[in-house]
Residue, then its C-alpha position, 0 to 999 in steps of 0.5 A: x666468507x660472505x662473497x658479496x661482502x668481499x665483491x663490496x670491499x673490492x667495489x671500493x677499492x677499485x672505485x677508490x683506484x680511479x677516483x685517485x687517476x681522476x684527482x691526479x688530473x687536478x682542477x684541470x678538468x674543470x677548467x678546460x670545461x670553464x673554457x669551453x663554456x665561456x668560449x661557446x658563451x662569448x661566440x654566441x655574443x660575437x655572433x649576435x655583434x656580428x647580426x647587428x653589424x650585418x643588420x646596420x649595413x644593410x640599412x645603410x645601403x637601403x638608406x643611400x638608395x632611398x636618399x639618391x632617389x629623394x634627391x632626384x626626385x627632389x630636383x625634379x619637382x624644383x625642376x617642375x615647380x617652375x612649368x606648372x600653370x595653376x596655383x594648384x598644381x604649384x601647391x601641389x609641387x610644393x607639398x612634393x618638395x617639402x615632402x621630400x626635404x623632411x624625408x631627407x632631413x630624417x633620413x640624414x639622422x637615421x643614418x647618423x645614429x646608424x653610423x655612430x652604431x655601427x662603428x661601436x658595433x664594429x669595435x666591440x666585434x674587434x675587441x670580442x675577437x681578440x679576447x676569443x683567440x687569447x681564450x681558444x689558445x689557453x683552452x687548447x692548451x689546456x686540453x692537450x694537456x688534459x688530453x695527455x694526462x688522460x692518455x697516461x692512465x686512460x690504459x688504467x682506468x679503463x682496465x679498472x671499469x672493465x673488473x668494476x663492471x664484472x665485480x657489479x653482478x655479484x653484488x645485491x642490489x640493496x648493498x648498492x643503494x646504501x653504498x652510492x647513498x654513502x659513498x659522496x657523502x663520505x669522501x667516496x669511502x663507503x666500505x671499510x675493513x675492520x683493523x685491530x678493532x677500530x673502524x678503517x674509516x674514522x678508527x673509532x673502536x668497535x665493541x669486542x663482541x662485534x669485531x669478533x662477529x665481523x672477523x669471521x667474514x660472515x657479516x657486516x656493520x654500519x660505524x656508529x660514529x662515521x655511518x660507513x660499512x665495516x667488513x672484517x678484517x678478514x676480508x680486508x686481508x683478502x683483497x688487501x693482502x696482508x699489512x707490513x709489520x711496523x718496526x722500531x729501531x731502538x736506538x742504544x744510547x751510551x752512559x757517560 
């Protein structure tokens, strides 16, 4: 019997093992990894709400101080307007006050569209927050959950990888460039044994001459129709075990 056939034949089955632990966790795998996608993606947009906010505060403080100071510069030039001497110096006094009066006036605005900024910033950070606690609760919930499905078959699979990875060295390296170029295209069926003469994956026939050639172990074939490797059934029996025989109850029926 050709070992590295067999060693193949169990490649797949093992393989076949934990494809079937991981698919008993459903789609739940790839939700936790949606949730915790979205999660990272709407705290990042929280955390940019939260830069504008600081952003805007900040501003606003800068603007109150610069304000408080106009106002007192302000009464002061109004205060001086009255003690110049010259006409000049009340020119110059003036252009101070007026200064001052449009610095104010721009100043007002500026902290008008600030504030109305701020507080829709302020808004959104609330509402972004609720919808990141609804989120982490389902995403927590999710991963116990996924966390307790792995913890059920982690004993399992890892025992699976640790025989997949002393089976991988008795297996040549060409066997395993055609097993891993089949095996996603075909459902991750790349290797299947020969049964009653027809192909263990797609059960078309195969040539008698062939399956014979195939049953004594020695070599192997690609399905003609299907595209995966057939290896007799010799070697499915060697890893398999013989299969159960079918019977029939025939059921005796009375003449009336």
């Amino acid at each position: 019997m050709n070992e590295v056939l067999l060693s193949l034949y169990q490649l797949q089955k093992i393989d076949t093992h934990i494809d079937e632990l991981v698919a008993s966790r459903g789609e739940l795998p790839e939700r936790v990894a949606e949730l915790r996608f979205a999660l990272e993606e709407r705290e990042s947009i929280l955390g940019e709400i939260d830069n504008r906010i600081t952003a805007n505060e900040a501003e606003v403080r800068k603007l109150t101080g610069d304000t408080t100071e106009l106002r007192e510069k302000h009464e002061k030039y109004k205060g001086q307007q009255f003690e110049v001497k010259t006409t000049r110096e009340y020119d110059a006094i003036s252009f101070q006050i007026e200064d001052a009066d449009r610095r104010l006036h721009e100043d007002s605005d500026r902290m008008g569209r600030i504030s109305i900024e701020l507080e829709n910033a302020k808004a959104e950070a609330e509402d972004r927050r609720k919808e990141l606690t609804e989120m982490r609760a389902e995403f927590e919930d999710s991963e116990k959950l996924l966390n307790q499905l792995m913890a059920e078959t982690a004993a399992e699979e890892k025992e699976l990888k640790g025989e997949r990875k002393k089976i991988l060295p008795k297996i040549t390296q060409n066997y395993i460039s055609i097993y891993e170029r089949v095996r996603p295209a075909k459902s991750g069926v790349a290797v299947v044994a020969l049964r009653g003469g027809v192909c263990g994956g797609c059960y078309n026939a195969v040539p008698r001459q062939l399956v014979l050639e195939l049953n004594r172990g020695l070599k192997h074939t690609v399905c003609e129709y299907c595209g995966r490797i057939i290896v007799g059934e010799v070697i499915g029996t060697a890893i398999d075990g013989e299969p159960e025989p079918v019977s029939q109850e025939v059921e005796e029926t009375e003449e009336s």
